[in-house]
C-alpha positions in Angstrom: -1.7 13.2 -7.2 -4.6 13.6 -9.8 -5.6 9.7 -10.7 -7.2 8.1 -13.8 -10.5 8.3 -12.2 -11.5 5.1 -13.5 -14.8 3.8 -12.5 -18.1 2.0 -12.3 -21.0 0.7 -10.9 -21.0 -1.9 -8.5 -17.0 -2.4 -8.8 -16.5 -2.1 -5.1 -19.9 -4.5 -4.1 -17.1 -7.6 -2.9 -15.3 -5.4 -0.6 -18.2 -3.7 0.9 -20.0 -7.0 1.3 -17.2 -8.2 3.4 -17.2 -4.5 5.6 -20.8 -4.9 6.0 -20.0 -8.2 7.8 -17.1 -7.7 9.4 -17.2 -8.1 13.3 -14.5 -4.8 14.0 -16.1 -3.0 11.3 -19.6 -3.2 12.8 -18.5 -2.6 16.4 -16.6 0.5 15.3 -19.0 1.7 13.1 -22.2 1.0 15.9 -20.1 2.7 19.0 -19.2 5.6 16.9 -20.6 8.8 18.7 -20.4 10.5 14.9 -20.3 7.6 12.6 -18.5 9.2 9.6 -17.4 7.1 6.9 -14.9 8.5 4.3 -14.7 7.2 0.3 -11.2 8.9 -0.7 -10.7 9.0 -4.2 -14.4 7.8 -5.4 -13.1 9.0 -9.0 -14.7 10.6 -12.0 -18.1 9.5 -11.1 -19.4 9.0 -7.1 -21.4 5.6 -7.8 -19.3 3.6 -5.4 -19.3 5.8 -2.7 -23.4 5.8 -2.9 -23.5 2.2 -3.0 -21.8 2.0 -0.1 -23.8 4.4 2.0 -26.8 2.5 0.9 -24.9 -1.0 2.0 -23.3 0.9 5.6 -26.7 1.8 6.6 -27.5 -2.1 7.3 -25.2 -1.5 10.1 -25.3 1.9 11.0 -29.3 3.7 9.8 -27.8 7.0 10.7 -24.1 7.1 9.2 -22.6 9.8 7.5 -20.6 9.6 4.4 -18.4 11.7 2.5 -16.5 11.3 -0.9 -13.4 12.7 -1.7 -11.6 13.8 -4.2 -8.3 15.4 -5.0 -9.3 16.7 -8.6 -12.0 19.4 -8.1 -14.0 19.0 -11.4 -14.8 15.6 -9.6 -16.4 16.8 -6.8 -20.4 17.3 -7.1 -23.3 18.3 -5.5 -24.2 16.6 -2.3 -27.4 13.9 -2.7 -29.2 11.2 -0.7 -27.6 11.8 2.3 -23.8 12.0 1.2 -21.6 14.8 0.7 -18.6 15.8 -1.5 -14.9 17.6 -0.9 -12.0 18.1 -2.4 -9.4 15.7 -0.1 -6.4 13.7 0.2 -4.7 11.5 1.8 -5.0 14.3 4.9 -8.5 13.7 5.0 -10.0 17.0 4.4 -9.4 17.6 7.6 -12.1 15.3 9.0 -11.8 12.4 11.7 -13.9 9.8 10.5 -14.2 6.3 12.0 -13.7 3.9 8.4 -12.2 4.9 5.3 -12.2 3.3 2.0 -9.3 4.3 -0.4 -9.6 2.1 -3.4 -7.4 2.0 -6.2 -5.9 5.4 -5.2 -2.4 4.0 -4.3 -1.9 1.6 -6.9 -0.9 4.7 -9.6 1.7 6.1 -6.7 5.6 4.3 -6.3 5.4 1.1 -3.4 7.8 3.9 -1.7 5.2 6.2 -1.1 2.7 4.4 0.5 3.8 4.3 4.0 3.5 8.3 3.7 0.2 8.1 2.9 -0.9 5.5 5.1 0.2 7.4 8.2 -1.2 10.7 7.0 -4.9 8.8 7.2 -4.0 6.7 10.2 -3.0 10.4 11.7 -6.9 11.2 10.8 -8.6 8.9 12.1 -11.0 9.0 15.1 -10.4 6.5 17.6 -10.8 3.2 16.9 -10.7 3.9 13.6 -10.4 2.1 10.6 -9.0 1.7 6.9 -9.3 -0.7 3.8 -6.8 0.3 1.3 -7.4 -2.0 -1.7 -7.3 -2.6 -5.7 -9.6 -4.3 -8.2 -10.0 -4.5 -11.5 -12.3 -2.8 -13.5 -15.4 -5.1 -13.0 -14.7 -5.9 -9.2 -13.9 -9.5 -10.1 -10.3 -9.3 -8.5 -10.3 -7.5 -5.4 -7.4 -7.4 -2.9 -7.5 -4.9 0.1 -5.5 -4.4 3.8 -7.6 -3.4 6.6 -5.5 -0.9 8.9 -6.1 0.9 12.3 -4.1 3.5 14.1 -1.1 1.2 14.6 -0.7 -0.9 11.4 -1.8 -3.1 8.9 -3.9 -6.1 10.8 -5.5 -8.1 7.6 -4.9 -9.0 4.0 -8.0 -9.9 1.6 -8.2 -11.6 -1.8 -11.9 -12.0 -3.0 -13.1 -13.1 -6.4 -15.9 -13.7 -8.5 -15.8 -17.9 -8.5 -17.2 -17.8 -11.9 -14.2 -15.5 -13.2 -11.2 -17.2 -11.6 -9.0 -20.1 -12.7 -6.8 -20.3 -9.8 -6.2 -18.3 -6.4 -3.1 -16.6 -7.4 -5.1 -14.6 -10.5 -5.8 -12.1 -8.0 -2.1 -11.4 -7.7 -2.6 -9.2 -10.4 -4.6 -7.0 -8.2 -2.8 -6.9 -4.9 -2.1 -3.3 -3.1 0.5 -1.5 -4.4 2.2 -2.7 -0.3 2.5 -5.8 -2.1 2.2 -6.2 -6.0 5.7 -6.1 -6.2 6.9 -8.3 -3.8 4.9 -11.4 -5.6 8.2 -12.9 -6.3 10.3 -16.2 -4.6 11.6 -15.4 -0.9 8.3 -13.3 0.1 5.5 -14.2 2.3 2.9 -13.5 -0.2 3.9 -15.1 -3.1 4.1 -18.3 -0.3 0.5 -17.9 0.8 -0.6 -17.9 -3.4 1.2 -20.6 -3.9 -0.1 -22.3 -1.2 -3.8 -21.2 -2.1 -2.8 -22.7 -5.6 -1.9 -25.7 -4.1 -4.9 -26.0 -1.9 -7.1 -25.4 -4.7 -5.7 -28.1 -6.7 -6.2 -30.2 -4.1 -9.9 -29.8 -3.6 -10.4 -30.0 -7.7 -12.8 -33.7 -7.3 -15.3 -31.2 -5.0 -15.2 -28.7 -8.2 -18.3 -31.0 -9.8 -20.7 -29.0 -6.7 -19.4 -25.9 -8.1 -16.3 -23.2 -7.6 -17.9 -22.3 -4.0 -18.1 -25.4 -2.4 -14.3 -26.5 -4.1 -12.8 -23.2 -2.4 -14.4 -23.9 0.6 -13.2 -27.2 1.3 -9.6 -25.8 -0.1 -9.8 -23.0 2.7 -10.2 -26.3 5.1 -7.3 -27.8 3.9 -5.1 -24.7 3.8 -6.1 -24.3 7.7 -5.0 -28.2 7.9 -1.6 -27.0 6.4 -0.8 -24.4 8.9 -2.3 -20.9 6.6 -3.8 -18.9 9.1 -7.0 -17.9 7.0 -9.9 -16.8 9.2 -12.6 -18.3 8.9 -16.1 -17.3 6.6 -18.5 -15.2 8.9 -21.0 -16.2 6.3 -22.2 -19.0 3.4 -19.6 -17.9 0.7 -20.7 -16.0 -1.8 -17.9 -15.0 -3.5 -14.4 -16.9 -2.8 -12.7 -14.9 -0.3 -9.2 -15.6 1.5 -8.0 -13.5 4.7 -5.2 -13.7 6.2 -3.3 -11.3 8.8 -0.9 -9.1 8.0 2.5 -10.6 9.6 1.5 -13.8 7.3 2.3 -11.4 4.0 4.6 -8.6 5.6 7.0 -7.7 2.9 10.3 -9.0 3.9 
């Protein structure tokens, strides 16, 4: 299906900061024997999938990345090292070892997304990965689910501190997986709720800035029993991870 295309530069830096950083990612991407990296659905201009060659080659000098898209007019000339084809959710027939698809499924029905996530998964060189996400249009909401052959492992929220009143903002922007199942009874309006909660909590550490007050209500969500991993790094932007069976749709 032919998306809106929507776009811009630098929408996609939260997500790829926390890639870059990621322990799997790095060991995936660094054992590769053909590091290919795949941007499906980079929209009507290719500045993300640039931005994150230029940010994967901190972990990986001699990656390969190519962006695809399912409307041919999008597709351009190949530049600085990537490459462009017209691809779905098949992959264009490559095996690549990490794929980002963002804000691709959010325009399909919740219905059709396990389809597409096994027709990737299918693709995928061993070991591979995915991170199927959504943002808005400035990258100040992100939410993403990082996948390998099997499944679903992780669920993301991460969010300009500056931009956010509360955790469960970002709700707006979950995966279409889990947009709709924001409601009483589910997992992951539980964990927003809790985050909510946690973040009110922490509000007397807010005069050392929105950082420091998420940090310390990541702390107390851990003291509560939320099994959020841990930062790998000082917090730059407010970032919550969970894994997957603590959101599974019911």
């Amino acid at each position: 299906m032919i998306t809106r295309g929507t776009t811009g530069v630098n929408r996609l830096r939260r997500s790829d900061r926390w890639l870059v950083h990621h322990p799997r990612v790095q060991r995936v991407l660094g054992d590769a024997p053909d590091p290919l990296v795949v941007d499906l659905g980079y929209g009507a201009r290719p500045h993300t999938t640039f931005e994150l060659a230029h940010r994967l080659s901190a972990v990986r000098a001699d990656r390969r990345v190519v962006g695809l898209e399912i409307d041919p007019d999008r597709v351009v000339p190949a530049r600085d090292g990537v490459s462009f084809a017209r691809g779905g959710f098949e992959l264009a027939g490559l095996r690549p070892v990490l794929v980002r698809a963002f804000n691709v499924l959010r325009q399909y029905p919740e219905s059709e997304v396990p389809a597409a996530w096994s027709t990737m998964q299918s693709a995928l060189a061993p070991e591979g990965l995915i991170v199927e996400g959504t943002c808005d249009e400035l990258g100040r909401r992100c939410a993403w689910i990082l996948l390998d052959a099997h499944g679903p492992l992780t669920l993301t929220l991460a969010w300009d501190p500056m931009a956010v009143e509360r955790p469960s903002d970002v709700a707006e922007r979950l995966p279409k997986a889990l947009i709709h199942r924001n409601v009483p009874g589910e997992l992951v309006h539980a964990l927003l709720r809790a985050a909510d909660d946690a973040w009110s909590w922490a509000a007397p550490h807010g005069v050392f800035g929105p950082r420091v007050r998420w940090s310390v209500a990541l702390e107390q969500l851990r003291e509560r029993g939320v099994p959020v991993a841990p930062p790998r790094r000082r917090l730059r932007d407010c970032v919550l991870t969970v894994p997957w069976a603590a959101v599974a749709p019911n």
